[in-house]
Every structure is written in structure tokens, then in C-alpha cells.
DSSP file (Angstrom, degrees, kcal/mol; ACC not computed):
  #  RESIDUE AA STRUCTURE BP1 BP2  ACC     N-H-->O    O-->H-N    N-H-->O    O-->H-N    TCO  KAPPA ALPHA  PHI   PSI    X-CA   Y-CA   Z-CA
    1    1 A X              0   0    0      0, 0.0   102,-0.2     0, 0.0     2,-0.1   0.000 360.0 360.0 360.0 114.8  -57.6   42.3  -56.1
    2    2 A X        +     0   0    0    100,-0.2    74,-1.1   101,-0.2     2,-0.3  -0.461 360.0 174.2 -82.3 164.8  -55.6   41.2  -53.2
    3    3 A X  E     -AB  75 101A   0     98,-1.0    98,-3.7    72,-0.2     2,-0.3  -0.990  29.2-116.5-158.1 145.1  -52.3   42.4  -53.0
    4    4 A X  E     -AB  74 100A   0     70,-0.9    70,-6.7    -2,-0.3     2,-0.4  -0.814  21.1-159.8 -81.0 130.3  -49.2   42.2  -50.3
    5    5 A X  E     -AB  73  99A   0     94,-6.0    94,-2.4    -2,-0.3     2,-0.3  -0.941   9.9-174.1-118.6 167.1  -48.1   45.2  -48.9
    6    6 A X  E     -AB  72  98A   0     66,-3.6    66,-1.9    -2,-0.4    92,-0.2  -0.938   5.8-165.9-126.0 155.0  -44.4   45.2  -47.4
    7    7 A X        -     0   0    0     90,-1.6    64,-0.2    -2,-0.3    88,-0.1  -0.763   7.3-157.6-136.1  75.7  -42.7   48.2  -45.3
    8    8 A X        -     0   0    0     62,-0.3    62,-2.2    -2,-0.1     2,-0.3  -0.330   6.2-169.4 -79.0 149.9  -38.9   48.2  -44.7
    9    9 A X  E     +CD  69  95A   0     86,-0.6    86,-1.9    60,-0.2     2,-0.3  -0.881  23.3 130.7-136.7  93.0  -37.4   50.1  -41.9
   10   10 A X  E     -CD  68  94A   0     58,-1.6    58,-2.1    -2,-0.3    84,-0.1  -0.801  55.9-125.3-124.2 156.9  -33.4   50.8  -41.4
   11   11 A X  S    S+     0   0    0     82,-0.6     2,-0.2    -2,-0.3    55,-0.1   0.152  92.7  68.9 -76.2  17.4  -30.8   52.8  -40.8
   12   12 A X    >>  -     0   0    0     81,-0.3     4,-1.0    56,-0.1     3,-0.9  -0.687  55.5-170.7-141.5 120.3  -29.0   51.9  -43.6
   13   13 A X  H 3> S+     0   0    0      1,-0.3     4,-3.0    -2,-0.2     5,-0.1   0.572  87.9  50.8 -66.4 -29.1  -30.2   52.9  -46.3
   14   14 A X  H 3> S+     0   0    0      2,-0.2     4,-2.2     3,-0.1     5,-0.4   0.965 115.5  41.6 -67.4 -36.8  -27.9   50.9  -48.4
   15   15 A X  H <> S+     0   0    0     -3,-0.9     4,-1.4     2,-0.2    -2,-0.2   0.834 118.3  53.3 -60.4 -84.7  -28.5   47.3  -46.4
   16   16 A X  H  X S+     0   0    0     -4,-1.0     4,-4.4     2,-0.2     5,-0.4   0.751 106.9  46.8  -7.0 -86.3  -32.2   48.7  -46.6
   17   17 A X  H >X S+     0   0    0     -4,-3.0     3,-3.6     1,-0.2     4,-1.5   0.807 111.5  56.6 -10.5 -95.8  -31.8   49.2  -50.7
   18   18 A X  H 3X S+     0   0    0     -4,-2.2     4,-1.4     1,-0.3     3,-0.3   0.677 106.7  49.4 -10.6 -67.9  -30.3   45.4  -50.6
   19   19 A X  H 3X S+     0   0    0     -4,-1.4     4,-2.6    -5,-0.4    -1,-0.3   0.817 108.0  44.7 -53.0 -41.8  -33.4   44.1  -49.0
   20   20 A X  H <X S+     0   0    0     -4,-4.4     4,-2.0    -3,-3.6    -1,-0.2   0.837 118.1  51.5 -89.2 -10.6  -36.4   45.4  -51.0
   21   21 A X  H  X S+     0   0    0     -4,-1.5     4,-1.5    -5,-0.4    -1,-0.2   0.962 109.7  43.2 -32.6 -70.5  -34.2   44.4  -54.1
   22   22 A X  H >X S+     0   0    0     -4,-1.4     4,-2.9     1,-0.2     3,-1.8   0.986 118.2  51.4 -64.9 -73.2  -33.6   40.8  -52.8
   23   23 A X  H 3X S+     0   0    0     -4,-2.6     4,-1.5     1,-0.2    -2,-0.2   0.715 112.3  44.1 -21.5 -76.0  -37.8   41.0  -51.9
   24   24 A X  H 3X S+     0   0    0     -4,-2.0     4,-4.6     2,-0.3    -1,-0.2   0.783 112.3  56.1 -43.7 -45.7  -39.0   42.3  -55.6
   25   25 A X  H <X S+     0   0    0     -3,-1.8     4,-2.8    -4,-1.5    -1,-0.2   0.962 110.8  40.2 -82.9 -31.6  -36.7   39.7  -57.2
   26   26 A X  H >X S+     0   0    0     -4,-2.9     3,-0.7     2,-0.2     4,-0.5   0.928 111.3  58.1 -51.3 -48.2  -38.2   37.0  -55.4
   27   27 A X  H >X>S+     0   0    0     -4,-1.5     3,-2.4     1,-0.3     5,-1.5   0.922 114.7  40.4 -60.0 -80.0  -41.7   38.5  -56.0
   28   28 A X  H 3<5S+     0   0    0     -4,-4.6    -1,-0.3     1,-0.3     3,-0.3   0.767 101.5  61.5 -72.7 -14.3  -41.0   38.3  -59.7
   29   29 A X  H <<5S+     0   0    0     -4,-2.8    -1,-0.3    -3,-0.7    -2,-0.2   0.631  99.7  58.1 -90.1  12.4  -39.6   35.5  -60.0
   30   30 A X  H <<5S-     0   0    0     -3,-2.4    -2,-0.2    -4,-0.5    -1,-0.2   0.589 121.3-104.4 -76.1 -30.6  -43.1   33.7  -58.5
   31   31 A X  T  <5S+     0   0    0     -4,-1.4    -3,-0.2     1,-0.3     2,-0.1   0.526  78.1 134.7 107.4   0.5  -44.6   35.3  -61.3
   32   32 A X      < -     0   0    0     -5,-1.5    -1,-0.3     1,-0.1    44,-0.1  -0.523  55.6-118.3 -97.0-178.2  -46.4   38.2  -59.5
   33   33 A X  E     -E   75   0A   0     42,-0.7    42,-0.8    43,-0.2     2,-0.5  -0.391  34.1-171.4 -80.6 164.6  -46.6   41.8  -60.5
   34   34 A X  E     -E   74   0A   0     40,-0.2     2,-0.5    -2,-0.1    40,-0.2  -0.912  17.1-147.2-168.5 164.9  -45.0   44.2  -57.9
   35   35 A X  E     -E   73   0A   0     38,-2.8    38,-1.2    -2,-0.5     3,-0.2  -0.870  49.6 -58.8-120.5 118.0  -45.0   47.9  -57.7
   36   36 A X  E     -     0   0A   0     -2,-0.5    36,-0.1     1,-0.2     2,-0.1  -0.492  22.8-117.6 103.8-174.9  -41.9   49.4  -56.2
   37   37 A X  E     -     0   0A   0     34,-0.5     2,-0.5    -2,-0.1    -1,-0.2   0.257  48.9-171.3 -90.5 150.2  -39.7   49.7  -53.5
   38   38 A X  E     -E   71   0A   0     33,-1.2    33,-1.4    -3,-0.2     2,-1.0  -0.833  24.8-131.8-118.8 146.4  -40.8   53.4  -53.4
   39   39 A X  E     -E   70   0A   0     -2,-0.5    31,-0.2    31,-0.2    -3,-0.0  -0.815  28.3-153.0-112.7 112.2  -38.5   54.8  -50.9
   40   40 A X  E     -E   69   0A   0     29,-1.4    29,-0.5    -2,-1.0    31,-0.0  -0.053  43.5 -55.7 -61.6 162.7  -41.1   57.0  -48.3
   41   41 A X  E     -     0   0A   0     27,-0.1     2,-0.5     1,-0.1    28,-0.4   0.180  54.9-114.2 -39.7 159.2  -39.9   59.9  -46.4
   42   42 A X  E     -     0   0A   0     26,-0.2     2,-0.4     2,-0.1    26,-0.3  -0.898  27.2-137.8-100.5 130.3  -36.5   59.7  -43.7
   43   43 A X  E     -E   67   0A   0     24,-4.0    24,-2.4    -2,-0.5     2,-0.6  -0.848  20.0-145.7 -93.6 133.6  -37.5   60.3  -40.0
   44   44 A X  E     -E   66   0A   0     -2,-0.4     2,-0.6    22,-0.2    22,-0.2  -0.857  17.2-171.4 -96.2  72.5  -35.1   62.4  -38.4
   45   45 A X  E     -E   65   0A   0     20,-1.8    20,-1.0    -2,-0.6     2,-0.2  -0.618   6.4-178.4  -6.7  48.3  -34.0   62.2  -34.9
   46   46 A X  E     -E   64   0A   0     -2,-0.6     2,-0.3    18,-0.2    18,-0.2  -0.596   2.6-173.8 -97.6 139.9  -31.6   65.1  -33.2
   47   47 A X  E     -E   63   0A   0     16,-2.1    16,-1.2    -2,-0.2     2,-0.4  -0.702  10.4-160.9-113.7 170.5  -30.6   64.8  -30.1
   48   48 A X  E     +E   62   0A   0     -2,-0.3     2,-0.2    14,-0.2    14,-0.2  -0.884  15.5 178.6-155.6 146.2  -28.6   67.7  -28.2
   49   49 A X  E     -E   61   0A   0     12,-0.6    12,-1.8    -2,-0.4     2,-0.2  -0.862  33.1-111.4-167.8 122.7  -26.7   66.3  -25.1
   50   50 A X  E     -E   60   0A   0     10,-0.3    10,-0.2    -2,-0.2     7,-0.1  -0.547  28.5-137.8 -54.9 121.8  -24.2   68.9  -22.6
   51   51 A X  S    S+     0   0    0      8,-2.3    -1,-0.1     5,-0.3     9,-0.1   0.740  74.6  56.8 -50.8 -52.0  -20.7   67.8  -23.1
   52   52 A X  S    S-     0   0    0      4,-0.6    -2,-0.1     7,-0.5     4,-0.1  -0.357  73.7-131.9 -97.2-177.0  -19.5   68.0  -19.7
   53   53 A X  S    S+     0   0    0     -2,-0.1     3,-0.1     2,-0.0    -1,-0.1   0.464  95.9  21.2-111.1 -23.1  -20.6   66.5  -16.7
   54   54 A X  S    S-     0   0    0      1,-0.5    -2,-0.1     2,-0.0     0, 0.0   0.132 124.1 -16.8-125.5-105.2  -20.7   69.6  -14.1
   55   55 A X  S    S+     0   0    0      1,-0.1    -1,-0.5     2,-0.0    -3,-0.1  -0.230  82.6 102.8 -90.6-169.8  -20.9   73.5  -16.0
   56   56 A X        +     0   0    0     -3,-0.1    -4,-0.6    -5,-0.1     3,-0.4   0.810  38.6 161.6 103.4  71.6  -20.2   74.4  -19.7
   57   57 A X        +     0   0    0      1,-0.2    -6,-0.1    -7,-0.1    -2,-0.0   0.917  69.6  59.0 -73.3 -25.3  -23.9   74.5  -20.3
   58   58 A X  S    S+     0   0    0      1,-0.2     2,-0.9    -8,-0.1    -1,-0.2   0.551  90.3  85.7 -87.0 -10.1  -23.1   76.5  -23.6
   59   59 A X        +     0   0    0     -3,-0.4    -8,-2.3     2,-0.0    -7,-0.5  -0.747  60.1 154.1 -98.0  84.6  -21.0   73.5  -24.8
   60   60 A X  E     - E   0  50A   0     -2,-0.9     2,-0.4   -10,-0.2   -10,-0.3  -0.560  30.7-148.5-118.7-169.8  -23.3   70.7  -26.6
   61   61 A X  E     - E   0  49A   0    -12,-1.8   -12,-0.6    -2,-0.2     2,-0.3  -0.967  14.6-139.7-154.7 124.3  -22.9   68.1  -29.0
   62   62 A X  E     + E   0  48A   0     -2,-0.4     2,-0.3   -14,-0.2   -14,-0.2  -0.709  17.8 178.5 -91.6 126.0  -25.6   66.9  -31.6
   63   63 A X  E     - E   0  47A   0    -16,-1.2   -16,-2.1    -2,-0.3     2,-0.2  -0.889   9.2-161.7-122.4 160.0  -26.3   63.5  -32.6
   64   64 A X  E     - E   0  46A   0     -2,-0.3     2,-1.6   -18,-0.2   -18,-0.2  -0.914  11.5-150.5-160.6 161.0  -28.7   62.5  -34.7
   65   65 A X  E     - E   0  45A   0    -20,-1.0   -20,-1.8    -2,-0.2     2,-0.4  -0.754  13.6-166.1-118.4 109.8  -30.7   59.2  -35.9
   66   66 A X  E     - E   0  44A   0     -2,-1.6     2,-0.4   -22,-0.2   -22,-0.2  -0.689   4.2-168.5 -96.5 141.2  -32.1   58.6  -39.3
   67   67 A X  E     - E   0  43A   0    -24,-2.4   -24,-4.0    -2,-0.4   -56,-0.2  -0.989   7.0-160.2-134.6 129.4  -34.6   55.9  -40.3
   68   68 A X  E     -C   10   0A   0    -58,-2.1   -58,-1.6    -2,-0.4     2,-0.5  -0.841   7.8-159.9-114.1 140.9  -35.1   55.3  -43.8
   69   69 A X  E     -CE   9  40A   0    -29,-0.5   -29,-1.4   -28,-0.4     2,-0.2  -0.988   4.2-168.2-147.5 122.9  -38.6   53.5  -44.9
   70   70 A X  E     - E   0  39A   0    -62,-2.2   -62,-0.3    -2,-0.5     2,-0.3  -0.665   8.0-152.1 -97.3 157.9  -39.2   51.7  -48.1
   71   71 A X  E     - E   0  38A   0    -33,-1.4   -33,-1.2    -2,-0.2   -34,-0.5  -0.953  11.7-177.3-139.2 164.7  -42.5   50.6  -49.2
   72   72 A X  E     -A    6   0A   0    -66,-1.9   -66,-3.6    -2,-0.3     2,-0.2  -0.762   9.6-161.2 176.7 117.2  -43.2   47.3  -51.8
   73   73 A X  E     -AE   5  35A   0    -38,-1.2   -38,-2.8    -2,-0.2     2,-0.5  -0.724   6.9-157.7-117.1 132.1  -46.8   46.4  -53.0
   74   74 A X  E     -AE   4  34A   0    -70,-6.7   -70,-0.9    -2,-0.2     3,-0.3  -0.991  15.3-148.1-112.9 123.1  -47.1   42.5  -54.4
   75   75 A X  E     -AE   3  33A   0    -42,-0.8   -42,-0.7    -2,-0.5   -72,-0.2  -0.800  68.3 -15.9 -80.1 154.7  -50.1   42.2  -56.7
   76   76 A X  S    S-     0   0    0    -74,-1.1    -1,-0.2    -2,-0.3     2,-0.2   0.816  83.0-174.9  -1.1  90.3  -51.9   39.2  -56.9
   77   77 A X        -     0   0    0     -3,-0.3     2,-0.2   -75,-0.2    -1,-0.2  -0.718   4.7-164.9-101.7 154.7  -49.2   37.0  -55.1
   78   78 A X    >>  -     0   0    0     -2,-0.2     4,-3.2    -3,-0.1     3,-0.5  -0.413  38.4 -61.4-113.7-150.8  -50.0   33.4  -55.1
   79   79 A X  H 3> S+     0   0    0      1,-0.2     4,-1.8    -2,-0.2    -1,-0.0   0.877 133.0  39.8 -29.8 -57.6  -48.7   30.2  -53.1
   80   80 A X  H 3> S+     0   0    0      2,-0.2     4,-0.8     1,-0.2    -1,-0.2   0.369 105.8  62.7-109.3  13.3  -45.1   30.2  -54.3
   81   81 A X  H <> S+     0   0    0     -3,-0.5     4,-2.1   -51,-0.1     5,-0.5   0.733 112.6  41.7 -60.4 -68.9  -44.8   34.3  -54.1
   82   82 A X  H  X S+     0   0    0     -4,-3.2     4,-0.9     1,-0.2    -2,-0.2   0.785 116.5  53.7 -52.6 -26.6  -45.5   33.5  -49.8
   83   83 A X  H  X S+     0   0    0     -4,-1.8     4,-1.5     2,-0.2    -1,-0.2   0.996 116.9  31.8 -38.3 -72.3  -42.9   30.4  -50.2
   84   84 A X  H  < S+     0   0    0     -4,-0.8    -2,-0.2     1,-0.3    -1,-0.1   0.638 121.5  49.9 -89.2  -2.4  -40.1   32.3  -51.6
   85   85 A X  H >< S+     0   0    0     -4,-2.1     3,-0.9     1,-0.1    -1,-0.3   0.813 117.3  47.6 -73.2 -40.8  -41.1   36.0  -49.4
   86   86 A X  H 3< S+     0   0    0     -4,-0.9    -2,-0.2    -5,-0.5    -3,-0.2   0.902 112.1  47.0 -80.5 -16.6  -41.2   33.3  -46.1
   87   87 A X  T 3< S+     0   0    0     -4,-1.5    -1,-0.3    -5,-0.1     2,-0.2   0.405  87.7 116.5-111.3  13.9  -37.6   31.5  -47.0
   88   88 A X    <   -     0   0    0     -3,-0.9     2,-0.6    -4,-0.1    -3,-0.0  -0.543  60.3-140.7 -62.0 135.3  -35.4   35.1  -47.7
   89   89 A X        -     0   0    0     -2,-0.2     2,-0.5     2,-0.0    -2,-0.1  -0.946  23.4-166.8 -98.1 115.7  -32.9   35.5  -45.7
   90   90 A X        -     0   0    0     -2,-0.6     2,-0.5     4,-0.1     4,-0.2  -0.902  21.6 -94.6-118.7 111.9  -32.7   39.1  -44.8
   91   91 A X        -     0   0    0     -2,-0.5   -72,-0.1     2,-0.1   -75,-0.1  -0.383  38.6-102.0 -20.1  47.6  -30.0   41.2  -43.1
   92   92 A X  S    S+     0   0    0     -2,-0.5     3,-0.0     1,-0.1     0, 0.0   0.517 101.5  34.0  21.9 164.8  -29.9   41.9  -39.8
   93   93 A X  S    S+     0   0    0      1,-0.1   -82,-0.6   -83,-0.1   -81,-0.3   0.486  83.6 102.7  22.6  45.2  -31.1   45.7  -39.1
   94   94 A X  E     -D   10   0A   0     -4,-0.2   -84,-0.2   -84,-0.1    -2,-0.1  -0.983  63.6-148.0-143.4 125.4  -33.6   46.1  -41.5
   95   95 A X  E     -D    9   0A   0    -86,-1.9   -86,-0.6    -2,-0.3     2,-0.2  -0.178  14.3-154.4 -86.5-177.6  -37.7   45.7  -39.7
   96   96 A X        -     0   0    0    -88,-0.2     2,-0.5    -2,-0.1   -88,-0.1  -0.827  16.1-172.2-163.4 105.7  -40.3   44.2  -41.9
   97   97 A X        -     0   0    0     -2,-0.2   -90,-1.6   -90,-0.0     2,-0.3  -0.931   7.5-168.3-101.2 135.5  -44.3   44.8  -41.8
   98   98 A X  E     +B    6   0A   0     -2,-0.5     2,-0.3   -92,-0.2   -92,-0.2  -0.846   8.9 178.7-128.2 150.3  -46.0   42.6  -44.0
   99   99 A X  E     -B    5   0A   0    -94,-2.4   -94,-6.0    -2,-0.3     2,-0.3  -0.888  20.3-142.7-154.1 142.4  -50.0   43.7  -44.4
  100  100 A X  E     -B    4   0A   0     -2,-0.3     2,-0.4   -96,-0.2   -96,-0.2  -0.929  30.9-167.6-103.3 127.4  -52.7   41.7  -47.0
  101  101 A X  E     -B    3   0A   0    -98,-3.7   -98,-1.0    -2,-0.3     2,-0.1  -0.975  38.3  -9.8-137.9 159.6  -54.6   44.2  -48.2
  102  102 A X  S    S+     0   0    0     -2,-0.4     2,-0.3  -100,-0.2  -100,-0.2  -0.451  73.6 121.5  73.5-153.5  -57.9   44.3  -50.2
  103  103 A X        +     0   0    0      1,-0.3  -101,-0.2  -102,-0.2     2,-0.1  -0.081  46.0 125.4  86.6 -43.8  -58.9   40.5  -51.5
  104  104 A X              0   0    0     -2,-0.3    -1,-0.3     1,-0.1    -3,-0.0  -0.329 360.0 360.0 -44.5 129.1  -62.1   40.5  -49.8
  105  105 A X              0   0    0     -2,-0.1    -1,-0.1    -3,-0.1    -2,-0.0   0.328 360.0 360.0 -97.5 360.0  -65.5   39.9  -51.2
């Protein structure tokens, strides 16, 4: 059974959210099945960076960068599922891997 899988990648989570929404409702409204978005672990970043520019080593400040990753499986998508997936318009700061997987005989 071939199936699309899709993998959204943000740092915010809500614009993120928005996207695999927008994705699903196209999805179903093509007629396919679809499983998700199943929202995967958050990768966590911290950075530590010395405040000052000459001593005060003991003096830092923490930043840190979270990436949030959604995941959204299309089952048997046909023609007009890839139409209405290729003509969404999708936010700025949100990545997209599309993978076909299985379907082979």
C-alpha cells in the first residue's frame, strides 16, 4: 500500500500546528485516508555565552533553541491528493520532507 509520508519542522509550534492542519484538510478533502499529525519529540538547543567581553567569566547567559517536529502519513493518495498537497500555500518558517513510502511490487 503506498502511502505519503510528510515531516514538519519549526519553531513555532503554533505556525507548525497551522500547517499539518491546513496539510490533513487538504489530504481529506482528495478523498484519502491520513493518519495524524503526531507531534514527535522537541530538539532542544542551549547555548551558554559569557556576558561580557573582557573578565566576568562567572557571568553567563543561556539561550536556548527549540525545534518542534510533526509527522503526517497519507494513505493511498491519488492524483488530486498531490494536486491539492503541491498548490498549499504554507507559512514561512515551517521545513517540509515529503517521502513515498512502500507502493512497490
Amino acid at each position: 500500500m503506498p502511502k505519503i509520508r510528510i515531516k514538519l519542522r519549526g519553531f513555532d509550534h503554533k505556525t507548525l500546528d497551522a500547517s499539518a492542519q491546513k496539510i490533513v484538510e487538504a489530504a481529506r478533502r482528495s478523498g484519502a485516508q491520513v493518519s495524524g499529525p503526531v507531534p514527535l519529540p522537541t530538539r532542544v538547543r542551549r547555548f551558554t555565552v559569557i556576558r561580557g567581553p573582557f573578565k566576568h567569566k562567572d557571568s553567563r547567559e543561556h539561550f536556548e533553541l527549540r525545534t518542534h517536529h510533526r509527522l503526517v502519513d497519507i494513505l493511498n493518495p491519488n492524483r488530486k491528493t498531490i494536486e491539492s498537497l503541491m498548490s498549499l500555500d504554507l507559512p514561512t518558517g515551517v521545513e517540509i520532507e515529503i517521502k513515498t513510502v512502500g507502493g512497490g511490487k
